[in-house]
Jmol script that loads the backbone (N, CA, C; Angstrom):
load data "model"
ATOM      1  N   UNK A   1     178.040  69.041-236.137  1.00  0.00           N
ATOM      2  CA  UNK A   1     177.107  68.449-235.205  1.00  0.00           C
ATOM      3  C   UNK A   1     177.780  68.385-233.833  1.00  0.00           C
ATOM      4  N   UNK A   2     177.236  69.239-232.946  1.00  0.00           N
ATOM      5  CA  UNK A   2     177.294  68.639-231.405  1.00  0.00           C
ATOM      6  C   UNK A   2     177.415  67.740-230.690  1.00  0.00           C
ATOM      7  N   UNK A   3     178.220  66.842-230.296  1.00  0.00           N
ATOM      8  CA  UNK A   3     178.064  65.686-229.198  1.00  0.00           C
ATOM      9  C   UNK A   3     178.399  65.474-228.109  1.00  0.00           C
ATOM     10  N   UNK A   4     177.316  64.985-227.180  1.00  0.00           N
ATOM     11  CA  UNK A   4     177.802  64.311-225.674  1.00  0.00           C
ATOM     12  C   UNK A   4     178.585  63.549-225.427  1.00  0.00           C
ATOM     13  N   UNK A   5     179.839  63.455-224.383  1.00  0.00           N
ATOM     14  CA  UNK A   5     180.290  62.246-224.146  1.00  0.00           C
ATOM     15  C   UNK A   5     179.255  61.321-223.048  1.00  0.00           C
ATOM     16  N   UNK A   6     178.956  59.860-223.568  1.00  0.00           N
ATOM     17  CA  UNK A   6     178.136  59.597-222.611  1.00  0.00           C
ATOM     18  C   UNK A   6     179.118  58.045-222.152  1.00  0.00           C
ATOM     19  N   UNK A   7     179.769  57.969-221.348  1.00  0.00           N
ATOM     20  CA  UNK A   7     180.322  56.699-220.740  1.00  0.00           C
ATOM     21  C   UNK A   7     181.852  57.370-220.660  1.00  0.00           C
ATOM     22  N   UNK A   8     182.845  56.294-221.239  1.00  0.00           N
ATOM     23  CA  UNK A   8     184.022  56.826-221.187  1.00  0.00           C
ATOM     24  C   UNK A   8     184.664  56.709-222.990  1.00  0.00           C
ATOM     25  N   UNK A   9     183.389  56.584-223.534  1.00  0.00           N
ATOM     26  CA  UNK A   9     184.309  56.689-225.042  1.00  0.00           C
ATOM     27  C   UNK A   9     183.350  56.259-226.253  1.00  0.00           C
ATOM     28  N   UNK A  10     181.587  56.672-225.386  1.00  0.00           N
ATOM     29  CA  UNK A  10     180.651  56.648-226.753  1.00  0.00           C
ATOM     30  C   UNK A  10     180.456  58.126-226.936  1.00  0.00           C
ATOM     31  N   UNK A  11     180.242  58.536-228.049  1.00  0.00           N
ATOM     32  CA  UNK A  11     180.036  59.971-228.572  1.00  0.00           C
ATOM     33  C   UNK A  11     178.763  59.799-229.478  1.00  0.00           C
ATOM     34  N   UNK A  12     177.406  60.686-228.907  1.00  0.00           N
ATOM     35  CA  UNK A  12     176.268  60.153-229.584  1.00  0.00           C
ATOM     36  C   UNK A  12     175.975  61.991-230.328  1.00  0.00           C
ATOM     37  N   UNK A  13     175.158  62.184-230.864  1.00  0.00           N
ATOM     38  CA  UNK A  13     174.543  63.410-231.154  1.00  0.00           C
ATOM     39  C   UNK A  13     173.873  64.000-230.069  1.00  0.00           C
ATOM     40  N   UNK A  14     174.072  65.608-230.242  1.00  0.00           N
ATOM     41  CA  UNK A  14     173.484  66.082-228.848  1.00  0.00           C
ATOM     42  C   UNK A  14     171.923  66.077-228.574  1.00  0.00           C
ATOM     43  N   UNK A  15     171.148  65.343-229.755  1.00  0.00           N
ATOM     44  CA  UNK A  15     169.880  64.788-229.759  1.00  0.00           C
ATOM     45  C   UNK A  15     169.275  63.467-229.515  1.00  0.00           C
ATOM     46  N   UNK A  16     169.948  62.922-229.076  1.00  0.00           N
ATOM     47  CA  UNK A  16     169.773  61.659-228.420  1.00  0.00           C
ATOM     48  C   UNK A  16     170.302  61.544-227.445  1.00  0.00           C
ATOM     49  N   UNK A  17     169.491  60.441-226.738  1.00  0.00           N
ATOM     50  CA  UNK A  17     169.133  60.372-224.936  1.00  0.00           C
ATOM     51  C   UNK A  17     169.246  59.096-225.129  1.00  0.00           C
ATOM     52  N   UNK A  18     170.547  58.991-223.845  1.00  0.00           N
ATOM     53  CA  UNK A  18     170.783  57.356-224.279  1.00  0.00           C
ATOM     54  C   UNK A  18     169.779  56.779-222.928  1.00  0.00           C
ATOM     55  N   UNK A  19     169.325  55.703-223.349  1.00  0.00           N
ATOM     56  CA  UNK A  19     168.460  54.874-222.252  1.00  0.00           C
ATOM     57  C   UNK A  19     169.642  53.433-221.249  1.00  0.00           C
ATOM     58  N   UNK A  20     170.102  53.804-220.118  1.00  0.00           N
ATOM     59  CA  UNK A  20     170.225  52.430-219.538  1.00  0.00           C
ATOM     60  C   UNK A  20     169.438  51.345-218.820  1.00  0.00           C
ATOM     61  N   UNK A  21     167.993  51.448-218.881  1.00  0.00           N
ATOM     62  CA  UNK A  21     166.616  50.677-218.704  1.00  0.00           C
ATOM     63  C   UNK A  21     165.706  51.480-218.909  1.00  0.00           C
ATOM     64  N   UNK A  22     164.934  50.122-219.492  1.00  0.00           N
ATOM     65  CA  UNK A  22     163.343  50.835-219.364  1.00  0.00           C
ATOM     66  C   UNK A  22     162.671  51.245-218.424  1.00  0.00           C
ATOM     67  N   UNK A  23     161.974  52.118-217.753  1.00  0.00           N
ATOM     68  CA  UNK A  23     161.133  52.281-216.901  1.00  0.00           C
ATOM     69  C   UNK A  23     159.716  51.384-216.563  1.00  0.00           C
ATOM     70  N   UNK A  24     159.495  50.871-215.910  1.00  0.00           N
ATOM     71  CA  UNK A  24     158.540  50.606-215.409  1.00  0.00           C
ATOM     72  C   UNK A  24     157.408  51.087-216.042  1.00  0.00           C
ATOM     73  N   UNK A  25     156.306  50.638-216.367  1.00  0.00           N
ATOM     74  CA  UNK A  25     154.789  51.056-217.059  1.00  0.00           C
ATOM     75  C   UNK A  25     154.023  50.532-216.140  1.00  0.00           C
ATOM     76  N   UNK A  26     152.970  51.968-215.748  1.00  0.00           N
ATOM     77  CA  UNK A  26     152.607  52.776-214.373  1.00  0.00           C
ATOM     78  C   UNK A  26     151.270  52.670-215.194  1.00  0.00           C
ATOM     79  N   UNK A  27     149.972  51.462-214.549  1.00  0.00           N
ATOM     80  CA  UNK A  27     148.718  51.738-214.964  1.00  0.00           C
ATOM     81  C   UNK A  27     148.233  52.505-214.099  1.00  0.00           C
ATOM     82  N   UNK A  28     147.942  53.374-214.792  1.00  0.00           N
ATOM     83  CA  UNK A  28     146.858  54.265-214.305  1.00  0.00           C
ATOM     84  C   UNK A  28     145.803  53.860-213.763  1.00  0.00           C
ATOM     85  N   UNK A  29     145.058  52.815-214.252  1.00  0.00           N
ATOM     86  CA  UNK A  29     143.879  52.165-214.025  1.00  0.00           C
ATOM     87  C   UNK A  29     144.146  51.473-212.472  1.00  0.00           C
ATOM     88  N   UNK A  30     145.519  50.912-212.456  1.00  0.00           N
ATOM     89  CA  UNK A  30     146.209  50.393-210.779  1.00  0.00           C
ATOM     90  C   UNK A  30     145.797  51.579-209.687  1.00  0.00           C
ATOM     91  N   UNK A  31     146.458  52.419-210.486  1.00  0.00           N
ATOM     92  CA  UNK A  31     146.790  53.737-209.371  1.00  0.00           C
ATOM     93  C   UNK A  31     145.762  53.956-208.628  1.00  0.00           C
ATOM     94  N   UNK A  32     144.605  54.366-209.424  1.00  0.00           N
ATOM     95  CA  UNK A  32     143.082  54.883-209.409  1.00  0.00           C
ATOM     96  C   UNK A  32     142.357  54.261-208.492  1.00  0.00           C
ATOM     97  N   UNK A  33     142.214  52.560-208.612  1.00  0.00           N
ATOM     98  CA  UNK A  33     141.870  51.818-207.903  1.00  0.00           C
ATOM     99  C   UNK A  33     142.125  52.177-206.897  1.00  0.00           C
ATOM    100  N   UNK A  34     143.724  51.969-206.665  1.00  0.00           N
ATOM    101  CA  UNK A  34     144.288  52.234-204.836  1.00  0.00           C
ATOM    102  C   UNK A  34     143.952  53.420-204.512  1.00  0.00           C
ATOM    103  N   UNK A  35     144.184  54.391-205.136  1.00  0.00           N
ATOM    104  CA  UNK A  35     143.243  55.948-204.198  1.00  0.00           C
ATOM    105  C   UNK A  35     142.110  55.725-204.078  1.00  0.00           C
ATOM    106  N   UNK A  36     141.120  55.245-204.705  1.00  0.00           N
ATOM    107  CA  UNK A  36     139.737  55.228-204.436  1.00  0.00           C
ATOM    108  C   UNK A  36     139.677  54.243-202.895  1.00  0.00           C
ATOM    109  N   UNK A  37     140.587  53.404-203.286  1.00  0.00           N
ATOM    110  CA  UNK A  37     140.502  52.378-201.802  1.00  0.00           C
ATOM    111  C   UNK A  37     140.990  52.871-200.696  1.00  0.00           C
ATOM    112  N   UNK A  38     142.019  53.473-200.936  1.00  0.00           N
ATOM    113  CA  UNK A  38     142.444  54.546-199.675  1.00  0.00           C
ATOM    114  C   UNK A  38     141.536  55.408-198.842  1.00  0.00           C
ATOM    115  N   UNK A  39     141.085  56.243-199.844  1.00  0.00           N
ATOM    116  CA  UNK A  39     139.558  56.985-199.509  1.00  0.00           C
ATOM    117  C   UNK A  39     138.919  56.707-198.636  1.00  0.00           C
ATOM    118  N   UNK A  40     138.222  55.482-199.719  1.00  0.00           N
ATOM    119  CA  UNK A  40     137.089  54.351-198.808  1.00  0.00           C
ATOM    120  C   UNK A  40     137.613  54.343-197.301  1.00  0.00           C
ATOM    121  N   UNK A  41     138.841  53.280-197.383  1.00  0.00           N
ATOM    122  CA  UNK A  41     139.285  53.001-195.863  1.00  0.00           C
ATOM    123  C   UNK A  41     139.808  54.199-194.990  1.00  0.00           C
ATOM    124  N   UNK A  42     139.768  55.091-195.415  1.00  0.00           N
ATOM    125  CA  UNK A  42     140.275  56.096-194.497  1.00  0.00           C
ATOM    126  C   UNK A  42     138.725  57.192-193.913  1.00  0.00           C
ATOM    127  N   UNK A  43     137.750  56.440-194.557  1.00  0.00           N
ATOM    128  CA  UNK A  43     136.086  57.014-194.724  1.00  0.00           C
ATOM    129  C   UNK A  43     135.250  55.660-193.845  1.00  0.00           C
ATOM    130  N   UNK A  44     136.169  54.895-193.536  1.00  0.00           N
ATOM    131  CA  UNK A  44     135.780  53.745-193.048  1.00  0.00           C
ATOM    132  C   UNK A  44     134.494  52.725-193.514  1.00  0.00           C
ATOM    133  N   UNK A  45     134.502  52.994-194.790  1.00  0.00           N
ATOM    134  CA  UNK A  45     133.813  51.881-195.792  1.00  0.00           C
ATOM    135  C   UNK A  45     134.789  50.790-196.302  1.00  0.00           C
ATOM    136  N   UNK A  46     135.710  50.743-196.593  1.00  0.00           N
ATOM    137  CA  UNK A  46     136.632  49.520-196.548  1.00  0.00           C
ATOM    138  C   UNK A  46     137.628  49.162-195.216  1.00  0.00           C
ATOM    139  N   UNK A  47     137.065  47.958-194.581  1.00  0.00           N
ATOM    140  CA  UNK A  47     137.510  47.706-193.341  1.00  0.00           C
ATOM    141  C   UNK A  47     138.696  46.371-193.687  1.00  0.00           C
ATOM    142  N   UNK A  48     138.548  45.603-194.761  1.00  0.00           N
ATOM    143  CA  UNK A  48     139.637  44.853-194.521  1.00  0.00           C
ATOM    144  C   UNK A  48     140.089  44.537-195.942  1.00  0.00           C
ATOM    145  N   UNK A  49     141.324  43.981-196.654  1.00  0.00           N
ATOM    146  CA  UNK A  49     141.151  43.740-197.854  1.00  0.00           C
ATOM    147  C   UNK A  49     142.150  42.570-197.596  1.00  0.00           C
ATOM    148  N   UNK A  50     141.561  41.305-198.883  1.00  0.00           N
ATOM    149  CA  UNK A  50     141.866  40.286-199.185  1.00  0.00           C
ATOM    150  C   UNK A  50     142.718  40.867-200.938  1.00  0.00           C
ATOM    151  N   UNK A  51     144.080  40.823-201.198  1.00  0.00           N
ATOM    152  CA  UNK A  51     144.846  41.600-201.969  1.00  0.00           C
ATOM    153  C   UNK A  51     145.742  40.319-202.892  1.00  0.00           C
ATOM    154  N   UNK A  52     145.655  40.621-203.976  1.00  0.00           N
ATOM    155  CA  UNK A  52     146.827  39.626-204.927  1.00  0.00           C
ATOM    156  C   UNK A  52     146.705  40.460-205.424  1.00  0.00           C
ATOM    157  N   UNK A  53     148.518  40.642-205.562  1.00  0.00           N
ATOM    158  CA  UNK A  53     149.151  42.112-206.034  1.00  0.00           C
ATOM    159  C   UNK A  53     150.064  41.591-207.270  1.00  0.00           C
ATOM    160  N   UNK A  54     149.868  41.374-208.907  1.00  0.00           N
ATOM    161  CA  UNK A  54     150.936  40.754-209.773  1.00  0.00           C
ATOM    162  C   UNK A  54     152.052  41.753-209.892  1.00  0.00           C
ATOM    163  N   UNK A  55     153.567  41.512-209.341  1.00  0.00           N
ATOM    164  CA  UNK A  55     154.676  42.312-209.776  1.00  0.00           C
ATOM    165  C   UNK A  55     155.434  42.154-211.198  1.00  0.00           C
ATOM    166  N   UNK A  56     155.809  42.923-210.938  1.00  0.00           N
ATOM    167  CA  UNK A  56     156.697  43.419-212.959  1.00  0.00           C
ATOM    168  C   UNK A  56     157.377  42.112-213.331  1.00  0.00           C
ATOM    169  N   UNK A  57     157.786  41.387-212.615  1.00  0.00           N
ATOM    170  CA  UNK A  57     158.475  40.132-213.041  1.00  0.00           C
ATOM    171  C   UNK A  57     157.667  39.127-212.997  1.00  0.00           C
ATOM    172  N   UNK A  58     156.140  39.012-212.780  1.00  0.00           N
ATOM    173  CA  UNK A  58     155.561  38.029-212.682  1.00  0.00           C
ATOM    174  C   UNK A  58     155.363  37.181-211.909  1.00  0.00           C
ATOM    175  N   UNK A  59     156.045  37.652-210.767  1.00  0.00           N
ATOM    176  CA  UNK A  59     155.479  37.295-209.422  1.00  0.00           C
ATOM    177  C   UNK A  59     154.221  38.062-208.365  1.00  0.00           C
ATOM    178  N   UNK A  60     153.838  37.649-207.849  1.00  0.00           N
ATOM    179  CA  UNK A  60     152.768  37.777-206.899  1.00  0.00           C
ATOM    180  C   UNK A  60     152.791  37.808-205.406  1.00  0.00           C
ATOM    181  N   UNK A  61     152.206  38.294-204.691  1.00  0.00           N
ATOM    182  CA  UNK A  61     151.854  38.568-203.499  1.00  0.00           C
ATOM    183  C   UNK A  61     150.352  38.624-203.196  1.00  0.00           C
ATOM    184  N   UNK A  62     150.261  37.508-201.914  1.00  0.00           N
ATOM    185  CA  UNK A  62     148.398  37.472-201.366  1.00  0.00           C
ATOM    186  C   UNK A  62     148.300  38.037-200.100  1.00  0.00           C
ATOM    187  N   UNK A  63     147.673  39.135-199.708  1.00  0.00           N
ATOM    188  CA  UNK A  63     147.775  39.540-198.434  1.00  0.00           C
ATOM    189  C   UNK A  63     146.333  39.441-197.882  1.00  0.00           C
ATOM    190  N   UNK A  64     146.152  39.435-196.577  1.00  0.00           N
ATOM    191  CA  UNK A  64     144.840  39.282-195.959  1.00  0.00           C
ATOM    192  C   UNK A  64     145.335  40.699-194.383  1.00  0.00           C
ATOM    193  N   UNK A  65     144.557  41.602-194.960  1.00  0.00           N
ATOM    194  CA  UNK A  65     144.584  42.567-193.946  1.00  0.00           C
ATOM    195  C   UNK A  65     143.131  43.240-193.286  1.00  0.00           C
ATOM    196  N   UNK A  66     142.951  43.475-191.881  1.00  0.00           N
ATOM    197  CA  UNK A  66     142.091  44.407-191.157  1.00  0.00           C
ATOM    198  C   UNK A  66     140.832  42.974-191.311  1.00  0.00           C
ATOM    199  N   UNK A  67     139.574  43.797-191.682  1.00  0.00           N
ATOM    200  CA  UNK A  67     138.460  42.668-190.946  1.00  0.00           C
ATOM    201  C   UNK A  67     138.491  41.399-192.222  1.00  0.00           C
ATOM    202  N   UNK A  68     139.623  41.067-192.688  1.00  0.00           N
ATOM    203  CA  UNK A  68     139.508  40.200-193.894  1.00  0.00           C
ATOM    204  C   UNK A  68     140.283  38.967-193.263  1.00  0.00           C
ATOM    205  N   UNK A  69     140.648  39.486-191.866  1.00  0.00           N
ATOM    206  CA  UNK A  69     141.961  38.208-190.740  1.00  0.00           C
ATOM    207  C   UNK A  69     141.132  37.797-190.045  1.00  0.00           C
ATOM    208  N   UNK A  70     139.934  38.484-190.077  1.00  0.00           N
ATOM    209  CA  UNK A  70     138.875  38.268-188.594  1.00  0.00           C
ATOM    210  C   UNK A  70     138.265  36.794-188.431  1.00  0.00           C
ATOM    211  N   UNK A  71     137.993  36.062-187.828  1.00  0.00           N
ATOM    212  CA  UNK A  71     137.797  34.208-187.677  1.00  0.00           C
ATOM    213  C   UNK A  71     135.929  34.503-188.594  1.00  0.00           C
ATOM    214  N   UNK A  72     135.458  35.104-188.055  1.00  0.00           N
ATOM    215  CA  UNK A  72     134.005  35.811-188.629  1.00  0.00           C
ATOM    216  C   UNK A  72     133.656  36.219-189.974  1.00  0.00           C
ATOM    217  N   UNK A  73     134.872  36.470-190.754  1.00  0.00           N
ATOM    218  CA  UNK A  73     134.632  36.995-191.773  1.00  0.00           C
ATOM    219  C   UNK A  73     135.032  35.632-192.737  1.00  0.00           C
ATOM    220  N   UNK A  74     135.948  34.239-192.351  1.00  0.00           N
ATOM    221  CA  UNK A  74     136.313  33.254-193.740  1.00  0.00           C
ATOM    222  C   UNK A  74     135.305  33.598-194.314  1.00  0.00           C
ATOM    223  N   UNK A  75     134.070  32.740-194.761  1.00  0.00           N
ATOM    224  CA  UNK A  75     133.481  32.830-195.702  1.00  0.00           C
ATOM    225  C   UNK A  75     133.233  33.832-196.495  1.00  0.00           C
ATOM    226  N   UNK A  76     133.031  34.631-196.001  1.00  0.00           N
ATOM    227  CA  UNK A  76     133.338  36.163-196.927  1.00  0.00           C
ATOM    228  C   UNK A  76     134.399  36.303-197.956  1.00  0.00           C
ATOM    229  N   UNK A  77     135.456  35.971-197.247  1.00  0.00           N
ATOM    230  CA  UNK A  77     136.776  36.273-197.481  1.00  0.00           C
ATOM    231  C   UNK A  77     136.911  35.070-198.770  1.00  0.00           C
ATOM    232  N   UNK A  78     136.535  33.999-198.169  1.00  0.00           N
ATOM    233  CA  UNK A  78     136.517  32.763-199.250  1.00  0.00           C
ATOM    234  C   UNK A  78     135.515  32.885-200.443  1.00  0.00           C
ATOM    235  N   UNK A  79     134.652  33.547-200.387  1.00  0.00           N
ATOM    236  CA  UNK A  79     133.956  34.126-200.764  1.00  0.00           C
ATOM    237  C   UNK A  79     134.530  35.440-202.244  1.00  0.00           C
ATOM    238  N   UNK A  80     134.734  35.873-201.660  1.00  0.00           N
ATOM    239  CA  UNK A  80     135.636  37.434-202.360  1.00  0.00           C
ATOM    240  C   UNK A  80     136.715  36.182-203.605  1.00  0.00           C
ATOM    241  N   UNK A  81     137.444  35.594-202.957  1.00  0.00           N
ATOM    242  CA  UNK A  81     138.285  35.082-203.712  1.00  0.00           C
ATOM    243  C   UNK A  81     137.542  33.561-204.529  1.00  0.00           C
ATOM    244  N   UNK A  82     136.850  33.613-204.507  1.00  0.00           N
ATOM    245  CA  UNK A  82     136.416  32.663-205.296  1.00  0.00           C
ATOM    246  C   UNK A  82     135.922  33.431-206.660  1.00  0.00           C
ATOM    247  N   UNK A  83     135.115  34.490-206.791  1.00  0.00           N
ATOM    248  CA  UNK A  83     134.780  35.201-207.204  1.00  0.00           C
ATOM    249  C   UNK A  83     135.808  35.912-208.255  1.00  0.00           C
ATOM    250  N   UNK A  84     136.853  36.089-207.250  1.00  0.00           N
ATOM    251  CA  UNK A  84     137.522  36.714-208.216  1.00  0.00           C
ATOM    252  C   UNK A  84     138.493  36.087-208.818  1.00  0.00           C
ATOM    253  N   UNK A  85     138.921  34.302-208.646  1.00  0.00           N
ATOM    254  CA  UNK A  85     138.800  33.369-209.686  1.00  0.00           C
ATOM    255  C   UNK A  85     138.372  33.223-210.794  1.00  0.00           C
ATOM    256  N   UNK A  86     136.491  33.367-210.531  1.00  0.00           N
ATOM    257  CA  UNK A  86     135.988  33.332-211.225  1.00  0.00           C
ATOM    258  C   UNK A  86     136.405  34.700-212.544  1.00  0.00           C
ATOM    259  N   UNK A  87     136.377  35.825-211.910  1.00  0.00           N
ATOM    260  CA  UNK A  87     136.528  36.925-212.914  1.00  0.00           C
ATOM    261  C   UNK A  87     137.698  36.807-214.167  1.00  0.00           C
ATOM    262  N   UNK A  88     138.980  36.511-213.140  1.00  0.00           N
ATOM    263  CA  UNK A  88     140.411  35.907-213.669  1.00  0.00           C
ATOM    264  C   UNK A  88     140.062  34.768-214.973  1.00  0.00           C
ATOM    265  N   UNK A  89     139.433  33.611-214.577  1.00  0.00           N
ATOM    266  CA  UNK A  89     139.282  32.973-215.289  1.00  0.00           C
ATOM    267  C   UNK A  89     138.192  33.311-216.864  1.00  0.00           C
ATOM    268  N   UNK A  90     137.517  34.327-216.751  1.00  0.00           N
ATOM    269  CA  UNK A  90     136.383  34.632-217.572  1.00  0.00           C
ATOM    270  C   UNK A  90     137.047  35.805-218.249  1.00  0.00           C
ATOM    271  N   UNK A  91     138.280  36.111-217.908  1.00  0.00           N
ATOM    272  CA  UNK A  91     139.111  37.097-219.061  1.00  0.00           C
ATOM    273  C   UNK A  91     139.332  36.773-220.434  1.00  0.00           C
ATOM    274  N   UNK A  92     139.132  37.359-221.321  1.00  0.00           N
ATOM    275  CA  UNK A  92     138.885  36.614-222.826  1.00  0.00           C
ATOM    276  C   UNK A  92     137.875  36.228-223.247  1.00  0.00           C
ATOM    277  N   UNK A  93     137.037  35.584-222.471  1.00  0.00           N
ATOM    278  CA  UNK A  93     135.849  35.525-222.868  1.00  0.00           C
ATOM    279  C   UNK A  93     134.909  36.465-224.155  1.00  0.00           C
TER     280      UNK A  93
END
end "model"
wireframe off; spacefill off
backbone 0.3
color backbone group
């Protein structure tokens, strides 16, 4: 049998691939979203977005960008996120 040296003194088979982390798991369903939104805003049908972004560790980010900062648009905006409270909360259901 064949083997790699992989470090300075493990010797595995030349059929195994040693892993030093997992990679990241890449929804598709994420991705999709953001190109379609890109699109939009670059087609100028999405003018501002109100954004909570969950990261890999379970933290979060809320951003308020383009006509979603505008003094004209709160209620909208308060609006959007209430809503999508609501959605958050009605998961499982």
């Amino acid at each position: 049998m064949n083997s790699e040296r992989i470090g300075s003194n493990t010797a595995v088979p030349s059929n195994v691939v040693a892993i030093s982390g997992g990679a990241p798991t890449v929804s598709t369903e994420t991705v999709s979203l953001l190109e379609q939104l890109l699109e939009d805003a670059r087609a100028g049908t999405v003018t501002g977005l109100a954004v909570v972004v969950l990261r890999t560790k379970g933290n979060y980010d809320v951003r308020l960008r383009g006509g979603a900062t505008e003094n004209g648009n709160k209620m909208s905006v308060a609006g959007m996120l209430a809503a999508l409270q609501k959605m958050v909360l009605e998961l499982g259901d």
